[in-house]
C-alpha positions in Angstrom: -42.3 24.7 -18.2 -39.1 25.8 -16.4 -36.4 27.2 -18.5 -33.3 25.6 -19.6 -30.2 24.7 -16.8 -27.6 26.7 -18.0 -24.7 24.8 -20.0 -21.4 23.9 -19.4 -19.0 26.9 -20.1 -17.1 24.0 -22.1 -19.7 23.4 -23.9 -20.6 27.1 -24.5 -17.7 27.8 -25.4 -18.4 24.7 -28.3 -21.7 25.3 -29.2 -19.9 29.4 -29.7 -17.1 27.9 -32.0 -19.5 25.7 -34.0 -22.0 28.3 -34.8 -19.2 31.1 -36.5 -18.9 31.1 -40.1 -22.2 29.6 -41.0 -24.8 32.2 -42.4 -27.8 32.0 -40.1 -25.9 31.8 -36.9 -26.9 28.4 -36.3 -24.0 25.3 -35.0 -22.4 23.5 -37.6 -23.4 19.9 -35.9 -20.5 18.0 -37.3 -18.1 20.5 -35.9 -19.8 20.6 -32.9 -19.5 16.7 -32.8 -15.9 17.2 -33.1 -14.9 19.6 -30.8 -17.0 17.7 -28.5 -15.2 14.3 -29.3 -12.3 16.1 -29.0 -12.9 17.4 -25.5 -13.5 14.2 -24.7 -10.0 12.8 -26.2 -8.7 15.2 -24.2 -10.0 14.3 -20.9 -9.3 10.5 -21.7 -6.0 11.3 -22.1 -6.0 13.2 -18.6 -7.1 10.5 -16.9 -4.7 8.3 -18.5 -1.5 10.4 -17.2 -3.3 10.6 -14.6 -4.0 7.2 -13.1 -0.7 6.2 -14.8 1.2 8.7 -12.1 -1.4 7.2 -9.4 0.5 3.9 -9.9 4.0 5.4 -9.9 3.6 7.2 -6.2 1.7 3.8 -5.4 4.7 2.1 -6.5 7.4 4.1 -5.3 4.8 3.9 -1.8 5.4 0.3 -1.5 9.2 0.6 -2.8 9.7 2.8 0.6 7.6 1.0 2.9 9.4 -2.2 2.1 12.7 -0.7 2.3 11.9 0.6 5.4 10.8 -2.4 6.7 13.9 -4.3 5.8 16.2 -1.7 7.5 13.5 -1.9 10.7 13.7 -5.3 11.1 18.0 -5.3 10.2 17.9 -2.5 13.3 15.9 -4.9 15.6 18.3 -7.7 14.6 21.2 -5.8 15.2 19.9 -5.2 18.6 19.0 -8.3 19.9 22.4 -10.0 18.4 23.8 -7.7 20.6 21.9 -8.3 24.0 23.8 -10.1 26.3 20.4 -11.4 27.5 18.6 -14.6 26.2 15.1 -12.8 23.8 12.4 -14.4 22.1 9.8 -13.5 20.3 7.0 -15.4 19.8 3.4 -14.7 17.9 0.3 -14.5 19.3 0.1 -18.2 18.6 3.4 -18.5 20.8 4.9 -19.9 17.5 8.9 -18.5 18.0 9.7 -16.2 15.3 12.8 -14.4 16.3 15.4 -15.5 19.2 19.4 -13.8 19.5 22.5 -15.5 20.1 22.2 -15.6 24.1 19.3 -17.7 23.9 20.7 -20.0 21.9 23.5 -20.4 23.9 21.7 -20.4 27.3 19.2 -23.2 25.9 22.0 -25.0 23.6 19.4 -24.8 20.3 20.5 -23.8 16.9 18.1 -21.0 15.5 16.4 -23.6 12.5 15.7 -25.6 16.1 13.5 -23.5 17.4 12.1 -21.1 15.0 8.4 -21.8 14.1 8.0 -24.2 16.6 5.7 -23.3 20.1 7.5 -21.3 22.4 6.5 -24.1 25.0 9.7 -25.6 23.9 11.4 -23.2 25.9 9.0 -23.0 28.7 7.4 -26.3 29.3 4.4 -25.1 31.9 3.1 -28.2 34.2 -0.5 -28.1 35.4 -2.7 -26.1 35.0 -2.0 -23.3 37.4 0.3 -21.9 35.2 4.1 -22.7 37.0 6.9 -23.5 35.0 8.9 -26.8 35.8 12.4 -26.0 36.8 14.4 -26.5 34.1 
């Protein structure tokens, strides 16, 4: 038979605690139920302030990234509102999702016109070679 694994220093520690004051040495088992409940009240409670903090930095994390975000895409606004050049952007679906001021004045549209709608609007393509009509 192969010997014991050694214990927890924790629970060492317990087992040492539970055993004082009784006559033959041996752990008082309700005490040593105890400090072990304890222990475990403890770490519970760790955990707790723990995963509780977790969800602050988390939230403060998203606080930022949004915030940073907003100020990204009032920068890029600012920029194209700015360009003296007609810009759009368009998804990878060509659905228009941002267009400045020049554009709307070089294709006479007001921005609820074109926004969400296919960016053929602006370029109408004829065949299938890929030229644009002349507009």
């Amino acid at each position: 038979m192969s010997p014991p694994a050694p214990l927890h220093r924790l629970l060492q520690r317990q087992l040492a605690r539970a055993s004082r004051g009784t006559a033959d040495g041996a752990p008082d088992y309700g005490a040593l139920l105890a400090l072990i409940s304890d222990s475990y009240e403890e770490h519970d409670k760790e955990r707790r302030l723990s995963d509780r903090s977790t969800r602050l930095m988390e939230e403060e994390l998203r606080a930022a990234n949004q915030e940073s975000r907003r100020q990204a895409k009032a920068h890029l606004q600012a920029i194209l509102n700015t360009v003296g050049e007609g810009i759009v952007i368009a998804d990878p679906n060509g659905a228009i999702v941002s267009v400045n001021p020049a554009l709307l004045s070089i294709f006479g549209y007001e921005r609820d016109e074109v926004i969400g709608k296919n960016i053929d609007l602006l370029i109408p393509w004829r065949g299938s070679r890929g030229r644009r009509s002349a507009a």
